[in-house]
C-alpha positions in Angstrom: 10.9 27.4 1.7 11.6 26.9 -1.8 8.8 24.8 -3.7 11.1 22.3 -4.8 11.9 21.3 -0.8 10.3 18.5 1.2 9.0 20.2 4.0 10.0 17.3 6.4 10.2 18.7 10.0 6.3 19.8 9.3 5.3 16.4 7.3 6.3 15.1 10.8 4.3 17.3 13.1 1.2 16.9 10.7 1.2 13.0 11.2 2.0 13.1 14.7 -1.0 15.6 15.2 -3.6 13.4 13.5 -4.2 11.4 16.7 -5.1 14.4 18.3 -8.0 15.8 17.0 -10.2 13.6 19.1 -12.5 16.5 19.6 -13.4 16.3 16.0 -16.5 14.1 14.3 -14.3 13.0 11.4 -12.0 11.2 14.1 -14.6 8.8 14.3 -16.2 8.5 11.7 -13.0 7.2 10.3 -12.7 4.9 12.9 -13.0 1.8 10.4 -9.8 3.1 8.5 -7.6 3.8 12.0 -5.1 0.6 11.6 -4.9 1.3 8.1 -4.1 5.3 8.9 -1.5 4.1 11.4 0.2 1.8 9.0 0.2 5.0 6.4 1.7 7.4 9.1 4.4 5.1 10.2 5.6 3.9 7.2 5.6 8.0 5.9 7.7 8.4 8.8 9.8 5.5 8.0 10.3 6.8 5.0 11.6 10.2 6.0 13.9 8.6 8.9 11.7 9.4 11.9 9.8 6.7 13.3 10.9 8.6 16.8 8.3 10.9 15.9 5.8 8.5 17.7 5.6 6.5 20.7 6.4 2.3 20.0 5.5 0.9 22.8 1.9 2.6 22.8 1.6 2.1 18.8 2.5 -1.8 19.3 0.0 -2.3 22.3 -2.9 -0.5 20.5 -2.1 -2.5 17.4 -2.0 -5.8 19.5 -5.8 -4.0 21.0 -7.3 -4.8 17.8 -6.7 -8.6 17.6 -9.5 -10.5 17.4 -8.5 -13.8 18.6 -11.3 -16.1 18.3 -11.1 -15.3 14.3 -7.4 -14.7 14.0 -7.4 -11.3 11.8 -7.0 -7.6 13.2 -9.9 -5.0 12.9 -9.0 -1.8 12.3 -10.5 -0.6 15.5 -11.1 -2.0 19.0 -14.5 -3.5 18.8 -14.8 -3.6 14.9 -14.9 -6.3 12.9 -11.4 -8.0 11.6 -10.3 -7.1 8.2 -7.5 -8.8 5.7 -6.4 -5.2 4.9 -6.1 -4.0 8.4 -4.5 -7.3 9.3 -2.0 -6.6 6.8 -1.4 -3.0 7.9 -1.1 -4.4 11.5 1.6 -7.0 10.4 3.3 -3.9 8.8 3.4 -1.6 11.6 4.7 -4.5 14.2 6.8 -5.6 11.0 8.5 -1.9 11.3 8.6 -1.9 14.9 10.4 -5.5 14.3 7.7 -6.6 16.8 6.1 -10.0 14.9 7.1 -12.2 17.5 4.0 -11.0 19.1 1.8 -12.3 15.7 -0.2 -15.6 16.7 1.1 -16.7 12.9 -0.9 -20.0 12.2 -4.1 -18.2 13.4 -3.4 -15.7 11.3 -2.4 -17.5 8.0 -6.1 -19.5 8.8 -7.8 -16.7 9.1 -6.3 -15.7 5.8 -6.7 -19.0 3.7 -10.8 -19.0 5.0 -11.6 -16.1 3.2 -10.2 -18.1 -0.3 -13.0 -19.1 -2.7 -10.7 -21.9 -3.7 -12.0 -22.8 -7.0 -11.9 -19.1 -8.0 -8.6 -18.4 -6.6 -9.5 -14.4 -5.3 -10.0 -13.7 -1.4 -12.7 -11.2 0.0 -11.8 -8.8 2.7 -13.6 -10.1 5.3 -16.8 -12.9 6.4 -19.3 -10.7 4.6 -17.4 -11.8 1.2 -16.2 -8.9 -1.1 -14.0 -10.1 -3.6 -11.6 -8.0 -5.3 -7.7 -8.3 -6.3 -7.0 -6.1 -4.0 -7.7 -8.4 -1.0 -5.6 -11.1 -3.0 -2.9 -9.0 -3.2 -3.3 -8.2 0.9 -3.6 -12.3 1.6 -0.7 -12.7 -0.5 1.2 -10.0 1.2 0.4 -11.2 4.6 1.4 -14.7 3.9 5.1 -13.4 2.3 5.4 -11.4 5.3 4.7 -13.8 7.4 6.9 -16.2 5.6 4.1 -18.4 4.9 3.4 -18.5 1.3 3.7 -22.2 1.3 0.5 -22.7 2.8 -0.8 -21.3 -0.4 0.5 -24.1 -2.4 -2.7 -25.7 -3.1 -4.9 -23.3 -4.4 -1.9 -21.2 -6.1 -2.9 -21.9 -9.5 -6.1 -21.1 -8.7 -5.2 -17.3 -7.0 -2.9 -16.6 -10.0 -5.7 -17.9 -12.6 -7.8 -15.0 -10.8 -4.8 -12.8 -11.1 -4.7 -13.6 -14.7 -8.2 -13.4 -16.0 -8.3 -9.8 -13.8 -6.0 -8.5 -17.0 -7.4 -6.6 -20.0 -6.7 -6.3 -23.8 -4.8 -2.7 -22.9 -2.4 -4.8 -20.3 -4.0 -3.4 -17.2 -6.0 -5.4 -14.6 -9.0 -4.4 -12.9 -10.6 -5.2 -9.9 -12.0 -8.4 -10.8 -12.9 -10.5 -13.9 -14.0 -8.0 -16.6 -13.4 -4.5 -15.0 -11.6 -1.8 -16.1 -8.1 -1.3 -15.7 -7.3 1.0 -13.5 -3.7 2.2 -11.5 -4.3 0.8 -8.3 -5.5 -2.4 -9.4 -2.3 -3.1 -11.5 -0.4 -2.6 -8.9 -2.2 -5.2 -6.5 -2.0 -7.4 -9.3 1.2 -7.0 -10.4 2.9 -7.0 -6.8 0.9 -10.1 -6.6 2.2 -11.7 -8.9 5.8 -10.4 -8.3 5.8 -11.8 -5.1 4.3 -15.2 -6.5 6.9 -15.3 -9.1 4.7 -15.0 -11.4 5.3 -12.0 -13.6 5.8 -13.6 -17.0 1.8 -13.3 -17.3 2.3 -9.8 -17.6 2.7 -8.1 -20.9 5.3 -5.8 -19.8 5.4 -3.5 -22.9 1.6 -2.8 -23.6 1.3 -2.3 -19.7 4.1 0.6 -18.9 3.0 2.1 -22.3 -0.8 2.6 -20.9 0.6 3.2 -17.8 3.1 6.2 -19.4 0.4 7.5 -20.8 -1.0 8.2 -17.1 1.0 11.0 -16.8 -0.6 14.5 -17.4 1.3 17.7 -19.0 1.7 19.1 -15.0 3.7 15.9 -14.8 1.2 14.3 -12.4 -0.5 11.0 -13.3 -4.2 9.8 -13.2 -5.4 6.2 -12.6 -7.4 5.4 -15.6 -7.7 7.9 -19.0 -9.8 11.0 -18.9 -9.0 11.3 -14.6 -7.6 14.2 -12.9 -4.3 13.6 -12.3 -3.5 12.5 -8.4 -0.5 11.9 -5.9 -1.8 8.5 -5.1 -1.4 7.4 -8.4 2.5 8.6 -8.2 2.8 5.2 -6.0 0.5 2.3 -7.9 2.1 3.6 -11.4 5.2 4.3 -10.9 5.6 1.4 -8.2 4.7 -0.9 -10.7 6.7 0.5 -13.5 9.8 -0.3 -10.8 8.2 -3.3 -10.5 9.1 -4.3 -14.2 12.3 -2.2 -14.5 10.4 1.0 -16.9 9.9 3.7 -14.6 12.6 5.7 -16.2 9.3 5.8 -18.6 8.2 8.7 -17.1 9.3 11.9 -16.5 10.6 11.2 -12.8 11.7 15.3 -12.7 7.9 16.4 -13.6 6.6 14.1 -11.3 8.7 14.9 -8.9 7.3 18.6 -9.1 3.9 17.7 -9.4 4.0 15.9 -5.4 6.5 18.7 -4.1 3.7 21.6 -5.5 0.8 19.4 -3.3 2.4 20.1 -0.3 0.8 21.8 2.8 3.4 24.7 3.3 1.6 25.6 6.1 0.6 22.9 8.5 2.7 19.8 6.5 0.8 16.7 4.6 0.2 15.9 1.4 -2.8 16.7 -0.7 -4.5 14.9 -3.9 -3.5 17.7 -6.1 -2.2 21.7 -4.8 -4.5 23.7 -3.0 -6.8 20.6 -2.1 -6.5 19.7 2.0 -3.5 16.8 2.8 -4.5 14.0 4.5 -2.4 11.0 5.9 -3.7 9.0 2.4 -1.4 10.6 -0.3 1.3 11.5 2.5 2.9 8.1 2.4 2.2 7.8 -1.2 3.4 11.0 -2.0 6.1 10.0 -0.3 6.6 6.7 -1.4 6.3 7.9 -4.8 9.5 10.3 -4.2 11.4 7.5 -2.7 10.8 5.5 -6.2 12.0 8.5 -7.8 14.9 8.7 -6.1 14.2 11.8 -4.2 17.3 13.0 -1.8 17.0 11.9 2.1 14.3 9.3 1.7 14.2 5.9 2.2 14.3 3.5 -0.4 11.2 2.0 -0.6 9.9 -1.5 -1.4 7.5 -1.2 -4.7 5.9 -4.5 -4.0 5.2 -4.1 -0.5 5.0 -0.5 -0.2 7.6 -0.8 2.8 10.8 0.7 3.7 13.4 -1.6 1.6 15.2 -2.2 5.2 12.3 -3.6 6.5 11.3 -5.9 4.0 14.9 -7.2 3.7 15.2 -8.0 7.3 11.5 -9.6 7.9 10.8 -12.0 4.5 13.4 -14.9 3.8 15.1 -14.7 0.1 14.8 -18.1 -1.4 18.3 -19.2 -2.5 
């Protein structure tokens, strides 16, 4: 195979080996990121075209395993504790599956609002109280999903505030009030505030500039200045670049390289960087990151939701 080729048929076999190495300690000692490693493979193979690759009926009724009722949020385990991200991944794996008539919805979206410091405006993750913009960008997701953002409305000012104060003098956000700018968090804070309608608070210019300046002379990009470049990072920049209309910014063609050289020629997946060990992680988002690059044979992907465009455009009602 030539390097420049997406090894598909063996991308496949890797995710749909991944929930058999149950003789292996690392399959449950990553227990606690299951839903979320389910959500990654699926939409990986939704981006390639082959969902087939694994069961639907089992995925939806071990996704539906996890609900915790009495709280209204998923875990990302049976017999963990529920989670707003891996409630979020479970709405997007039944979303795929176009399976959310199964979602309890009004449980869900107060499960979701109770984990609001209202005066603040940012959510935490779960009851112990984390709060980062990631988690607002996963409540924010869920409720848009969910076609639900209205029950937002009175603390919106609030969450964008937090949004808003989460920005720094280079145009990048950070994790919360004060932190560092960093890849990933622009991207939960700009998708965000793209799907509050809400990006005029971001300063468009200064913020695909630092984020240009990401990308490394291998064509790969880091997630804050001074980093090793990684694949991840070839989703939360370039998504958000898409985002606000600038990823032609970038050198899509040495990027492009950059993912296809991390590839498992072997035994399929994604790694960080070549030669490193793929894992499920920067699969999707190498993949993803293609797909935003235009990338023959893939799906076109949502950059706000990190979804297959299909999907998104079926499940979440376009205001008029």
């Amino acid at each position: 195979m030539a390097l420049e080729e997406l090894h598909t048929d063996l991308h496949v076999r890797y995710i749909q080996s991944l929930d058999k190495n149950r003789d292996e300690l690392l399959y449950y000692f990553t227990e606690h990121l299951r839903m979320n490693g389910v959500y990654w493979g699926l939409t990986a193979l939704a981006l390639m075209d082959r969902t087939d690759a694994l069961p639907k009926r089992e995925m939806i009724e071990w996704v539906m395993s996890c609900w915790v009722d009495q709280v209204g949020g998923f875990s990302p385990h049976p017999g963990h504790d529920p989670h707003l991200h891996s409630t979020l991944s479970a709405i997007q794996i039944l979303a795929t599956h176009d399976s959310l008539d199964l979602l309890q919805k009004d449980k869900i979206v107060k499960y979701v609002l109770s984990l609001q410091d209202p005066i603040r405006g940012s959510f935490a993750g779960d009851s112990w109280g984390e709060h980062a913009s990631r988690f607002t960008y996963c409540a924010i997701s869920v409720l848009s999903l969910l076609n639900r953002l209205d029950a937002l409305e009175p603390t919106r000012e609030a969450t964008v505030g937090f949004i808003e104060k989460c920005r720094n003098f280079d145009g990048g956000f950070g994790m919360v009030e004060g932190a560092e700018s960093h890849a990933a968090y622009v991207w939960t804070c700009v998708g965000a505030l793209a799907i509050l309608d809400r990006l005029d608070l971001v300063d468009s210019d200064t913020l695909c500039w630092w984020l240009c300046e990401r990308q490394l002379p291998n064509g790969g990009l880091n997630g804050r200045p001074e980093k090793l470049e990684d694949v991840c990072y070839s989703w939360w920049a370039v998504a958000t670049l898409a985002i606000l209309g600038r990823s032609h910014w970038i050198s899509g063609s040495k990027l492009s390289e950059f993912i296809l050289s991390a590839q498992d020629p072997d035994q399929g997946g994604i790694a960080d960087r070549p030669d490193d060990v793929a894992d499920v992680w920067h699969t999707v988002f190498g993949l993803a990151g293609l797909s935003l690059l235009g990338y023959k044979g893939l799906k076109e992907v949502d950059p706000v939701y990190c979804m297959p465009r299909e999907v998104t455009d079926r499940v979440i009602k376009k205001k008029d």
